[in-house]
C-alpha positions in Angstrom: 154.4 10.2 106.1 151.8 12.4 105.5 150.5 13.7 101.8 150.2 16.8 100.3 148.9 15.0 97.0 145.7 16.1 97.6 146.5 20.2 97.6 149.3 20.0 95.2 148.0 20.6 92.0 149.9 20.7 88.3 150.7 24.0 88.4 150.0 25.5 92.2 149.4 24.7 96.1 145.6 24.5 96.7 143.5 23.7 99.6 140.9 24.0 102.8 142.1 26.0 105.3 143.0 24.6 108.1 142.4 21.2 107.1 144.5 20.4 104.3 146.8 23.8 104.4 147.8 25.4 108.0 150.5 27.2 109.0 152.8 24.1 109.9 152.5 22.8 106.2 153.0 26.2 104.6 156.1 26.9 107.0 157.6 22.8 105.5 156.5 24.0 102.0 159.0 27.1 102.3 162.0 25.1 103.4 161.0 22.6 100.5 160.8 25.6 97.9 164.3 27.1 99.0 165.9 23.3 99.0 164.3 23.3 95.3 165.4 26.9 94.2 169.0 26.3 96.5 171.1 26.9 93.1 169.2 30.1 92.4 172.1 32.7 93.1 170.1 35.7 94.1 170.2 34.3 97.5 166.6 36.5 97.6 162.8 35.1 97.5 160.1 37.3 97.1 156.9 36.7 99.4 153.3 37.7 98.6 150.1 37.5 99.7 146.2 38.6 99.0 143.3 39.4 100.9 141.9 36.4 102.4 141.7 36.0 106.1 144.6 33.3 106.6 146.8 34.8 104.0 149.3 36.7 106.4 149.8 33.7 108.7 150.3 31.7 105.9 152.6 33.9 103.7 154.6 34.3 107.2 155.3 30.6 108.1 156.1 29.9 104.5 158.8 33.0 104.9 159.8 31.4 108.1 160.1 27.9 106.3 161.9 29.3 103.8 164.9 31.5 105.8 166.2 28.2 106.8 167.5 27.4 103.8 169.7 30.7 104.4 167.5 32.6 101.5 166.6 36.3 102.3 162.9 37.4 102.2 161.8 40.0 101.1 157.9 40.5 102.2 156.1 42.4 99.3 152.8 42.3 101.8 149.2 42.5 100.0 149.6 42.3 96.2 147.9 40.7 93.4 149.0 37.9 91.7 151.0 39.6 88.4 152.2 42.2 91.2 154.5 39.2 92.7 155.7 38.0 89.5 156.9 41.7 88.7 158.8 42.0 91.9 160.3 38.2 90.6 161.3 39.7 87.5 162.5 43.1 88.9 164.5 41.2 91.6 165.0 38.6 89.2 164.8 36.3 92.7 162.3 33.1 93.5 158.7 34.2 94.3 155.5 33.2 96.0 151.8 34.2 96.3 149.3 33.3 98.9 146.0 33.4 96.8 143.6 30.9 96.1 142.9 32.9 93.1 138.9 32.3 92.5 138.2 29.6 95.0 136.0 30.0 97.5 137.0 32.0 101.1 137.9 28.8 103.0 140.5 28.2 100.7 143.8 29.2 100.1 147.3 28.4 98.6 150.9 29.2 97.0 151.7 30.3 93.2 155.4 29.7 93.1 158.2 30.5 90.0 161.8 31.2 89.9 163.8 34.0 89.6 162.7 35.7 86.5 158.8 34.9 87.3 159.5 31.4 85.3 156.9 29.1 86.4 157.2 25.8 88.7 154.8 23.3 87.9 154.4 19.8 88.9 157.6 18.9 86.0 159.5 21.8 86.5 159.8 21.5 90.8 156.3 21.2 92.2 156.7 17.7 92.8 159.8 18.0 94.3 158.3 21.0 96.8 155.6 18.4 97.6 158.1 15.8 98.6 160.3 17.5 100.4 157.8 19.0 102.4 156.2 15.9 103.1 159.4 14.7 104.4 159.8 17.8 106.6 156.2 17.2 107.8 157.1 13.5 109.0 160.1 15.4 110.8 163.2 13.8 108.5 165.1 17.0 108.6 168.1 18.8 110.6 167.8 21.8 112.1 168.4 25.1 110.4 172.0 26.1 110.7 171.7 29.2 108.8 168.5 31.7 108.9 168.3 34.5 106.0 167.2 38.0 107.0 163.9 39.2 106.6 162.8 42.7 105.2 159.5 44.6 103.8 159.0 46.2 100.2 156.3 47.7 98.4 156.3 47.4 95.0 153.1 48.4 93.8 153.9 51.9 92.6 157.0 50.5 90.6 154.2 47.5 89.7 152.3 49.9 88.0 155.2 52.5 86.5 156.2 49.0 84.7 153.2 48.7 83.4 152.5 52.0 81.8 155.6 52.1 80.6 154.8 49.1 77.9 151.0 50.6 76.7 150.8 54.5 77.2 147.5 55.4 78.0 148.3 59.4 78.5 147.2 60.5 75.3 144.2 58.3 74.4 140.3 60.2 74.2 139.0 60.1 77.7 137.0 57.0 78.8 134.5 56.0 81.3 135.7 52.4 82.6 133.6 50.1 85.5 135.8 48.2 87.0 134.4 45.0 88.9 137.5 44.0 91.8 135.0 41.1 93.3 136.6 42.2 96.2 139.9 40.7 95.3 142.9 42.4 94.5 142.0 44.3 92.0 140.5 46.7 94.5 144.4 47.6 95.4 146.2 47.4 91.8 142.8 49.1 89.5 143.4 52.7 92.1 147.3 52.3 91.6 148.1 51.3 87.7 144.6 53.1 86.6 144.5 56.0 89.1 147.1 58.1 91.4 146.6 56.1 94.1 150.2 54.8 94.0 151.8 58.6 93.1 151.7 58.0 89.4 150.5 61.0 87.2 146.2 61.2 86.1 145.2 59.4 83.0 142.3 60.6 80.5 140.6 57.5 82.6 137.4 57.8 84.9 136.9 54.7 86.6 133.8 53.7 88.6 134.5 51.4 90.7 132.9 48.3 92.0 133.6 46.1 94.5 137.0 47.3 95.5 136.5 46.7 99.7 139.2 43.8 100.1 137.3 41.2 101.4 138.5 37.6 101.3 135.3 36.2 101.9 133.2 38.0 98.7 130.5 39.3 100.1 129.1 40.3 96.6 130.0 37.1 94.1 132.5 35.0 93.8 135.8 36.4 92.3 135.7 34.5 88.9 134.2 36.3 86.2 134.8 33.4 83.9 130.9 32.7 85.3 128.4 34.3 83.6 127.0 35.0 87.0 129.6 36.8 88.2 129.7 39.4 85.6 125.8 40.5 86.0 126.4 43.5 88.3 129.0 44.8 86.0 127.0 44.4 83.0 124.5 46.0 85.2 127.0 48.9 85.6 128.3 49.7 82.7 124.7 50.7 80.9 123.5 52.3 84.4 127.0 55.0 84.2 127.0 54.9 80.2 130.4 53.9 80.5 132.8 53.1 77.7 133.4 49.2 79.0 133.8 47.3 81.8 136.4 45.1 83.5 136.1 42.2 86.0 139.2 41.1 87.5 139.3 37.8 89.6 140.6 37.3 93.1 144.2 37.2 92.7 143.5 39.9 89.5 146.0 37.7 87.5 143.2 37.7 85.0 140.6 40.0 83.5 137.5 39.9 81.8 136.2 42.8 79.4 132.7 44.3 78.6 132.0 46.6 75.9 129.3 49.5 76.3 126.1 47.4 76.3 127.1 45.0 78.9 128.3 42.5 76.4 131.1 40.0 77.0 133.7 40.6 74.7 135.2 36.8 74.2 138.8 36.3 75.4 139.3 35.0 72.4 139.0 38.3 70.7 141.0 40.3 73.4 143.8 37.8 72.5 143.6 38.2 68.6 143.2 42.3 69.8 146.0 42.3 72.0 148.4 40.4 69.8 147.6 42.7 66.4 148.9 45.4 68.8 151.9 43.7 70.1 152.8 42.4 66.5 153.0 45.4 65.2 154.9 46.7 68.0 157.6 44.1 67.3 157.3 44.3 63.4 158.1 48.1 64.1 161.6 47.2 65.8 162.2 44.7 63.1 161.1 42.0 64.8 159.9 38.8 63.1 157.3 37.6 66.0 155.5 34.8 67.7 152.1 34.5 69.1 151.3 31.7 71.5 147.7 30.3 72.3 146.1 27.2 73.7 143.9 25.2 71.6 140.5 26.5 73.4 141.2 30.1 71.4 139.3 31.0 68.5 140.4 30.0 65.1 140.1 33.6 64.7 143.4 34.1 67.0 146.0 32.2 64.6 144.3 33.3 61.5 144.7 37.0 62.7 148.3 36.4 63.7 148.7 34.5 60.0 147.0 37.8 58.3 149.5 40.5 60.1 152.5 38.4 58.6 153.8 36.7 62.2 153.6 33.3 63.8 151.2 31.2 65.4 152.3 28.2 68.1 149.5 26.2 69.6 149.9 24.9 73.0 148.2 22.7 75.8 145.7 24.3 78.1 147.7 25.7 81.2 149.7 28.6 82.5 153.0 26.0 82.5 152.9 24.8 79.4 151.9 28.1 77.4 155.0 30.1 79.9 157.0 27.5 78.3 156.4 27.6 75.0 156.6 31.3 75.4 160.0 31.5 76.8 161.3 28.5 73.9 159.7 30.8 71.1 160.6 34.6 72.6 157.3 34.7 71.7 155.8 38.6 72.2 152.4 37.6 73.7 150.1 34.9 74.7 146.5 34.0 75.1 144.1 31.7 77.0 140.6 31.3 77.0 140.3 31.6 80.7 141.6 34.8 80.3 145.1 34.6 81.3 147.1 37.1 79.0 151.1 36.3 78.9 154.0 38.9 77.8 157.6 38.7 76.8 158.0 42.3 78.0 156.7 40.9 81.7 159.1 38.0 81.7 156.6 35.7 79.9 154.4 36.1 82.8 150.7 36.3 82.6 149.6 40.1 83.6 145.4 40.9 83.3 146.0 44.2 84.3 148.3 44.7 81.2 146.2 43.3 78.9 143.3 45.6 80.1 145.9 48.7 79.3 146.1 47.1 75.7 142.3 47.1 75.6 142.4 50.6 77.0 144.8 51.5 74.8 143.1 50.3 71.2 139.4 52.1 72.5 141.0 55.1 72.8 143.2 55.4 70.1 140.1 55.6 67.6 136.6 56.4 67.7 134.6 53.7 67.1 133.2 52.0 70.5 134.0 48.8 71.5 131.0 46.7 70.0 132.1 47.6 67.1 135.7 47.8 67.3 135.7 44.3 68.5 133.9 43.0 65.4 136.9 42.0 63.7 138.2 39.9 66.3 135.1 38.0 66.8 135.0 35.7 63.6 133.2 32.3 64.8 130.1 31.3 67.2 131.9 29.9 70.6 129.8 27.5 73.0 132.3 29.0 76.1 133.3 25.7 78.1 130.8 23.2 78.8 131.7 20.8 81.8 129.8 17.2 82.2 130.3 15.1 85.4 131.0 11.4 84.0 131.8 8.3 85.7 134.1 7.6 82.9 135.6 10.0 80.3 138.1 7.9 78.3 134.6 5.8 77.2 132.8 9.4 76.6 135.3 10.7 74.8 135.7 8.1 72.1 131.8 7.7 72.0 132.0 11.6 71.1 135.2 10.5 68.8 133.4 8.0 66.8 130.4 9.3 66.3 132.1 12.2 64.5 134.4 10.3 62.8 134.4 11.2 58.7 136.1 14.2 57.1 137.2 15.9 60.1 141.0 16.5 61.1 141.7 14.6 64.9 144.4 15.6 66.7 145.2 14.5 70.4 147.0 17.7 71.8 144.7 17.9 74.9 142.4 15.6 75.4 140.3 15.5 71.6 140.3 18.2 68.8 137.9 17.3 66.1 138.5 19.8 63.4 135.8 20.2 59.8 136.8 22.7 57.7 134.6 23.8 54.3 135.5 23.7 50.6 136.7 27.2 51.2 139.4 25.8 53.8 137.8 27.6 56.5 136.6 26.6 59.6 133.4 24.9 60.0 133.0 23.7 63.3 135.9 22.4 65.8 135.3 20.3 69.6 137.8 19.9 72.0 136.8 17.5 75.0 138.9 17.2 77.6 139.3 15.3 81.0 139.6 17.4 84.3 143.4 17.0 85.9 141.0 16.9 89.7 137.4 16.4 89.4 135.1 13.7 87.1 134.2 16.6 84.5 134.8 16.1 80.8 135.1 19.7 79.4 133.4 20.5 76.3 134.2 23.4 73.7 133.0 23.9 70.1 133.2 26.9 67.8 131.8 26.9 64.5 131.4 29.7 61.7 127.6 30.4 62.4 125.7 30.2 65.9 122.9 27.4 64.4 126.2 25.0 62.9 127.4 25.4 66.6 124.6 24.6 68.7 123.9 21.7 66.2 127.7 20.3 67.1 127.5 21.0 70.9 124.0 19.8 71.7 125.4 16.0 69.7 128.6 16.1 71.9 126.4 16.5 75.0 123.9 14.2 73.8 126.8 11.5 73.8 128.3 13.2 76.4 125.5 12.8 79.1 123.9 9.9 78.2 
């Protein structure tokens, strides 16, 4: 029988193409996703796809895959990655994305969640789609007897009504905003949701745009602004036009990264603890008593903000599956990542970048101050940003790092290891996290501390121990 191990990740398909992920295995992964969704009674899937070379082939067989389970399809076409999981929630029917989000152009693969845009991960169906389709691939099926009918939609223009409808930009001082698509999606949804490209009215917004060609094999830098690297030309950018900020969007633009008017990163850390003052208060407004979600990467700053404004914190696992479910268990209002990812009730607990750009929009132009400074207060700590180590063997690493710490610190073993040292004061004085890749032999490293010397003191130990 063959295996799909190797491209079926925890929370998403993921491979070379042709030689792990071609046509014939994205048509059995179809079939295998409508067996798995069969008591879904929309009798609807949504199919989507970005703009990488093998993307239509690919979103095609796994439409054809997927009509033998008698399921209609409809065929949203090019959209980015939060695009599908509206049309999910709008339809409130199954959904999937051809993107390989960031990854390089030879790969590609499949985002997947049920009706609602609830996520499948490898607990909540993945595995099952893997073994199904494996089973398919080794030919142990019977033929369709049924095939559902196929049909085309475009949702972008109702994408991006949905979306101003939640942060009003309309009356906010005018801006100048870069925006960096990396070629990727964002190039489509930045014009639509930020512009008039999709019909929708002007907005005090002038955007300058960069990198919006759709080109799936990013000619300029690699989608994924989480690398320094990636972000130079729209650092670059934003002092060259004297704009307001800047925003880098990766390729599937599920997530976004934010500049302020020097060119300096703006943590996501503090767009979290800045996006979820503004949603609190939202909610607080409509007599709300809410919850705020994060993983244990975010600043310290994020739950003691959340504390300070009167709501809830919940502290979660690293992952869009795990935080999607903690969000939907705690109706929580918002969410936030370190990598960027930005999750919203009012989205179906779905993780939206362009939304959380809107917010960021939204908060600059609502006052006067610019964003260096208006970001101050969400910036509390000194962050290392994630440090990865290839070792030969983590578990032994790790408890090297674990013991030579141990003392007055507070362990916790959440994901991977939290070592947490607070002062007299109870506030934080330093925290690590180390924790084991899910796919490659990297121990990733994080530390935050309340001044830059108390972190670089902590991370340069850990990797001391770390790389020895």
């Amino acid at each position: 029988m063959p295996s799909l191990a190797s491209i079926v990740k925890a929370y998403d398909v993921r491979g070379l193409v042709p030689d792990q992920l071609d046509e014939d295995v994205a048509r059995a992964l179809g079939r295998a996703f409508g067996q798995v969704v069969a008591d879904d009674p929309s009798g609807t899937a949504v199919v989507g796809h970005d703009m990488r070379d093998s993307s239509p082939g690919l979103a095609a067989a796994f439409a054809d895959g997927l009509r033998t389970t008698g399921r209609d399809v409809v065929l949203v076409g090019l959209v980015s990655t939060d695009a599908l999981y509206y049309a999910s929630g709008a339809l409130d029917a199954p959904g999937a994305m051809f993107t390989a989000s960031h990854n390089p152009a030879q790969y590609n693969g499949v985002k997947l969640c049920r009706a609602g845009a609830r996520p499948v991960g490898q607990d909540s169906g993945l595995d099952d789609v893997r073994r199904f389709a494996e089973e398919l691939l080794d030919g142990d099926a019977s033929p369709a007897e049924v095939t559902g009918a196929l049909s085309h939609r475009d949702v972008l223009a109702d994408y991006g009504r949905h979306l101003r409808g939640l942060v009003d930009l309309a009356a906010i001082r005018p801006l100048k905003v870069v925006v960096d698509a990396g070629n990727g999606m964002a190039g489509l949804t930045a014009p639509a949701v930020l512009g008039t490209d999709a019909g929708l009215d002007p907005l005090p917004l002038e955007v300058v745009p960069l990198y919006f060609e759709l080109d799936g094999s990013f000619p300029n830098h690699e989608a994924n602004p989480l690398e320094p690297a990636n972000l130079v030309d729209l650092q670059a950018a934003v002092v060259e036009h004297g704009a307001d900020l800047g925003l880098a969007f990766d390729g599937d633009a599920d997530r976004c990264f934010v500049v302020d008017e020097r060119g300096a990163p703006v943590s996501p850390s503090a767009v979290t603890a800045l996006v979820a003052a503004r949603e609190i208060a939202v909610d607080q407004a409509r007599g709300g008593n809410p919850t705020v979600i994060h993983n244990l990467i975010t600043s310290r700053a994020v739950p003691e903000l959340v504390a300070e404004l009167g709501a809830r914190s919940v502290r979660t696992r690293v992952g869009h599956s795990f935080i999607k479910a903690q969000m939907a268990e705690h109706d929580a209002i918002f969410g936030g990542e370190h990598s960027a990812h930005y999750y919203f009730r009012d989205f179906w607990f779905a993780d939206t970048g362009m939304l959380a750009a809107m917010h960021v929009l939204a908060a600059l132009g609502e006052q006067p101050l610019p964003l260096s400074e208006l970001a101050v207060d969400y910036e509390r700590y000194a962050s290392s940003g994630e440090l990865n180590s290839t070792v030969t063997d983590a578990a032994a690493r790790t408890e090297d790092v674990r013991l030579a710490f141990a003392g007055d610190v507070v362990e916790d073993h959440l994901d991977g290891l939290t070592l947490t040292c607070d002062g007299p004061d109870g506030r934080l004085s330093w925290s690590l996290n180390l924790r084991a890749s899910n796919t490659e032999p990297l121990l990733r490293l994080n530390v935050e501390a309340a001044d830059r010397a108390t972190m670089e003191q902590v991370r340069d130990r850990a990797l001391a121990l770390i790389r020895a």
